[in-house]
BATORKE-668104 format. One line per 8 residues: number of its first residue (from 1); their letters; for each residue x, y, z of C-alpha. Coordinates in Angstrom, 3 decimals. Each point is the difference from the previous one (the first is absolute). Example, Ala and Ser with C-alpha at 12.3 -4.5 7.8 and 13.67 -1.06 7.14 Angstrom:
// BATORKE-668104
1 = AS = 12.300,-4.500,7.800 | 1.370,3.440,-0.660
***
This chain:
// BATORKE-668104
1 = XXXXXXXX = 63.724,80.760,6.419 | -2.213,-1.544,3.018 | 2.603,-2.737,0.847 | 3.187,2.357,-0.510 | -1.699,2.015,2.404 | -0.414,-2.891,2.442 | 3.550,-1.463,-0.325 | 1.127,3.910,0.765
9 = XXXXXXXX = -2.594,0.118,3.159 | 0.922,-3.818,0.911 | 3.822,0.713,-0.106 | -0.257,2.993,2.328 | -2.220,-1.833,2.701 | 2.859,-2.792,-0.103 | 2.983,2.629,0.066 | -1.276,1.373,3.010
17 = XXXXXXXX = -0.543,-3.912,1.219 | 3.570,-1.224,-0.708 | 1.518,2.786,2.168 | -2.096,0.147,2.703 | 0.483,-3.662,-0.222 | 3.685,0.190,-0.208 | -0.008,2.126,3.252 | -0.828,-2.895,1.982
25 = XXXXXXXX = 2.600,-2.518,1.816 | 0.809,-2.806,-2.264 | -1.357,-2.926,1.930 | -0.893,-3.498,-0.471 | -3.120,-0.762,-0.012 | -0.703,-3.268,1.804 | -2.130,-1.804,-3.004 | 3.514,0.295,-1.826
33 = XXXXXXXX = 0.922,2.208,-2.919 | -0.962,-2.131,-2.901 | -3.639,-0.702,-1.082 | -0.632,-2.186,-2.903 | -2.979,-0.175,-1.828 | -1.988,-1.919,-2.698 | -3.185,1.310,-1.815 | -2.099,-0.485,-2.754
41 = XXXXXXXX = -2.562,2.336,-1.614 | -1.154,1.845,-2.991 | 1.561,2.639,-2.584 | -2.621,1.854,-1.544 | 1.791,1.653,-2.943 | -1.899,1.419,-2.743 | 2.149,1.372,-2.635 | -0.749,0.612,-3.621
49 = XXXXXXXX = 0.680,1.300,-3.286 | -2.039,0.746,-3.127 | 1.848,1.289,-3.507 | -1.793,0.419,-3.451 | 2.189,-0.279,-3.016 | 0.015,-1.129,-3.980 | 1.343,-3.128,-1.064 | -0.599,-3.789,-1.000
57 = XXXXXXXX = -0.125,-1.936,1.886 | -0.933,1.546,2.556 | 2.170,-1.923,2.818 | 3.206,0.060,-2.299 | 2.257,3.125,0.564 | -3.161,2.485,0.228 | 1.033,3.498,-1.182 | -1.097,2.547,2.420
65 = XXXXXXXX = -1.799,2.841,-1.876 | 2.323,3.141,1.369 | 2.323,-1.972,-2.386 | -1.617,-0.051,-3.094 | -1.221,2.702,-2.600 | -3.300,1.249,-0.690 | 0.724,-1.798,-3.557 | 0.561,-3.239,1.146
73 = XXXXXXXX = -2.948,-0.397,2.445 | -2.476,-1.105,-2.926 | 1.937,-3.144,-0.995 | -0.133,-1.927,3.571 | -2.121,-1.338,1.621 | -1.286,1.346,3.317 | 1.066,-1.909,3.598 | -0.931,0.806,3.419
81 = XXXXXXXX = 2.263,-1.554,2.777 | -1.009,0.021,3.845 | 2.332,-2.154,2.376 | -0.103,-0.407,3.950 | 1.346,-1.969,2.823 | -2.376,-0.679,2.673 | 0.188,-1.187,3.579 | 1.505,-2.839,1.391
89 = XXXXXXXX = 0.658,-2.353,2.933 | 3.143,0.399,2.038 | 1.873,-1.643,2.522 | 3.924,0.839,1.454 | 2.094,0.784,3.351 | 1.124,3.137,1.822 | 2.920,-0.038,1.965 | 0.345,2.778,2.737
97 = XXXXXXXX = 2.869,1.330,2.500 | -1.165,2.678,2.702 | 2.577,2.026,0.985 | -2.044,1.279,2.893 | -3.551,-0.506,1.502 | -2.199,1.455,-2.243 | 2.017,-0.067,-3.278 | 1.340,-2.319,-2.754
105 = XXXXXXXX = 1.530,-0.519,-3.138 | -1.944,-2.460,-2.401 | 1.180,-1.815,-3.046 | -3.131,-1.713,-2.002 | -0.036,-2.369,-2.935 | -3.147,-1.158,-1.432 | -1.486,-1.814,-3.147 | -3.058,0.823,-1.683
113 = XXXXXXXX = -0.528,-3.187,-3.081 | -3.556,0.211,-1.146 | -0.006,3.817,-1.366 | -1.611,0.031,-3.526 | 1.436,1.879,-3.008 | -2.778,0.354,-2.715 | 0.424,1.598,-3.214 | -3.239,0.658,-1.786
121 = XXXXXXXX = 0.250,0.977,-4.064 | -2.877,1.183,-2.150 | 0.680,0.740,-3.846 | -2.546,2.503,-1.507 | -0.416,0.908,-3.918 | -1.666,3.293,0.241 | -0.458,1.758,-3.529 | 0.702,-2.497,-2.073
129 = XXXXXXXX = 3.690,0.480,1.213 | 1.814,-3.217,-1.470 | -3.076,-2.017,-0.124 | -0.716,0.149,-3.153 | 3.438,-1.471,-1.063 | -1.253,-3.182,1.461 | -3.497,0.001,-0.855 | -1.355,1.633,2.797
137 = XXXXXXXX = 0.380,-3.608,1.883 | 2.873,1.194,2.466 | -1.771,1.362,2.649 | -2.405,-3.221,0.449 | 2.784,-2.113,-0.290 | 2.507,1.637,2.801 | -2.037,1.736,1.952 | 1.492,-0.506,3.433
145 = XXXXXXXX = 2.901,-1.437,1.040 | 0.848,-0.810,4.132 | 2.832,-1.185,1.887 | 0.448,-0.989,4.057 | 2.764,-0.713,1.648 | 0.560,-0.655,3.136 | 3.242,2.222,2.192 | 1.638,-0.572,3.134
153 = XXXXXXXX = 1.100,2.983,1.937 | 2.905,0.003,2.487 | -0.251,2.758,2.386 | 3.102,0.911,2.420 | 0.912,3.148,2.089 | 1.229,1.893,3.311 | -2.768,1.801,2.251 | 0.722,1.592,3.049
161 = XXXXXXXX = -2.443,-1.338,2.985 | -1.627,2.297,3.141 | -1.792,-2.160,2.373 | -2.251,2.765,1.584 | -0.247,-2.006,3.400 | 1.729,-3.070,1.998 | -3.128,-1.413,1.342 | -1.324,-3.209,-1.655
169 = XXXXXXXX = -2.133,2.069,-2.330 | 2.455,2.038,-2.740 | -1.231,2.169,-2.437 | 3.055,0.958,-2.038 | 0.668,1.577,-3.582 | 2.585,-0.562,-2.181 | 1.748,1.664,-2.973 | 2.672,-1.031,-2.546
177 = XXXXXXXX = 1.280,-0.621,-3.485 | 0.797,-2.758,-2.183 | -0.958,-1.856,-3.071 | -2.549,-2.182,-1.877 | 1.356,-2.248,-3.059 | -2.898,-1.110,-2.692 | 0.980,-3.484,-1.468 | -1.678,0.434,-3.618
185 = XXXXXXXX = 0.459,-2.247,-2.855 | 3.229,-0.835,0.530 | 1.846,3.141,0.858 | -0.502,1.781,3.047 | -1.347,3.858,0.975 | 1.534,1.589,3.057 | -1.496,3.224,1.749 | 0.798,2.385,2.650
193 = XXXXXXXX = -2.835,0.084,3.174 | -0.386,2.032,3.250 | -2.076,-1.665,2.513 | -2.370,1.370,2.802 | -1.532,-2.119,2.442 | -2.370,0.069,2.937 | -0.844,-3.361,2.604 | -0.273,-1.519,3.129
201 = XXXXXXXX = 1.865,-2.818,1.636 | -1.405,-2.216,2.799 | 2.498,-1.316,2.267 | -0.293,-3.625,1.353 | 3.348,0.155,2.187 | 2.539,-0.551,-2.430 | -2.524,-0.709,-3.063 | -2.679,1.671,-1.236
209 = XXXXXXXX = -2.239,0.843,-3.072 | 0.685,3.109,-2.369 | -2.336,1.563,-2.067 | 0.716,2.904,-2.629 | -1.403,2.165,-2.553 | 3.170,0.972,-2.239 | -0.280,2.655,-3.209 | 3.210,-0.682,-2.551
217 = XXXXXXXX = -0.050,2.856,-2.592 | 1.995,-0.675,-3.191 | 0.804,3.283,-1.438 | 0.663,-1.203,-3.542 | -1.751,-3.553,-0.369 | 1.517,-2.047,-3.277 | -3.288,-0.228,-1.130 | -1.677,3.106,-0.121
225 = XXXXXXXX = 2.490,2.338,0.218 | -1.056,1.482,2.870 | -0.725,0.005,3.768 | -1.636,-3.077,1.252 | -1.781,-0.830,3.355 | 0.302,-3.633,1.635 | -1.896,0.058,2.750 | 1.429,-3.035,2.140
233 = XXXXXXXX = -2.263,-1.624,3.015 | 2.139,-2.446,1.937 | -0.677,-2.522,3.139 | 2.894,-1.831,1.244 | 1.397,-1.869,3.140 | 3.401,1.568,1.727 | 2.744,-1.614,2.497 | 1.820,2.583,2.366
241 = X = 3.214,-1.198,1.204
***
């Protein structure tokens, strides 16, 4: 609810911003209209998902236990799942074209390669529940069972850019849409994001240094289901020509 509520407040503020903005003379600013940039920095996704569910063994087509009967429960064995993708290094480009002093439109790519996928399995016996079939040695032999892998991340969208000032110092916020695909054991997750940003550029004539604080909300993340935050901090170098 709190970040719906944001994007609603943060796409209001920027409303107002493009058409005051738009009210201005079109003009060429004399640093150029293009600014290129490079950065690197870090994504720090947390996203997870836990499930308990019948079945042996446990990492081999688990069956969730809203899909079983009350009648079948006793002759399983019980597993516990938990899975999550953490944080990662990233590094890309953005590539923006101002259409007049104080605003842009920005295209970013990005890659994020060390993000960690871990799936963490625990079997459990309780009762006497199948156990006993196998002379109560089951739960001692198999008790936990772990995978890690690790998942690059390609993230790509379209902001729209307001440069509050023109001075050599400009604080500016940006807000857009795109995507993030998950490269994961050989077949690949794609999700929706919306992106809200906040930063400050420092102007060197036509260079400078860039620093940001980005939010990316995934509204239905392939892992958990669910909305996701990934909370991007970025540093990067830019070229104005």
């Amino acid at each position: 609810m709190k970040h719906t509520t944001l994007f609603k407040l943060a796409g209001i503020i920027l409303t107002i911003t493009i058409i005051a903005s738009a009210s201005h003379v079109l003009a060429n600013d004399p640093q150029g209209d293009i600014e290129f940039s490079i950065f690197s920095g870090w994504s720090f996704l947390d996203a997870s998902f836990d499930q308990q569910h019948w079945g042996w063994p446990c990492w081999d087509d688990p069956i969730p236990l809203e899909n079983q009967s009350q009648s079948m429960q006793p002759f399983f064995p019980y597993c516990s799942t938990h899975r999550s993708l953490d944080k990662s290094f990233l590094f890309g480009f953005k590539v923006g074209y101002y259409f007049n002093k104080n605003s842009e439109i920005e295209g970013t790519f990005s890659i994020a390669p060390t993000h960690h996928l871990s799936s963490d399995m625990t079997y459990d016996c309780p009762d006497g529940r199948l156990c006993a079939l196998f002379d109560t040695d089951m739960p001692e032999l198999f008790p936990y069972y772990q995978t890690k892998e690790t998942v690059v991340a390609y993230h790509y969208d379209t902001n729209f850019v307001y440069n509050f000032t023109t001075s050599n110092i400009r604080p500016f916020v940006t807000i857009g849409i795109g995507g993030v695909t998950y490269d994961v054991q050989e077949s690949k997750k794609t999700d929706f994001a919306a992106n809200l940003g906040l930063g400050m550029k420092f102007y060197f004539d036509n260079i400078g240094l860039r620093f940001e604080v980005n939010e990316h909300y995934i509204p239905k993340h392939f892992l958990s289901g669910k909305g996701e935050s990934d909370l991007q901090i970025l540093l990067g170098i830019f070229l104005r020509y």
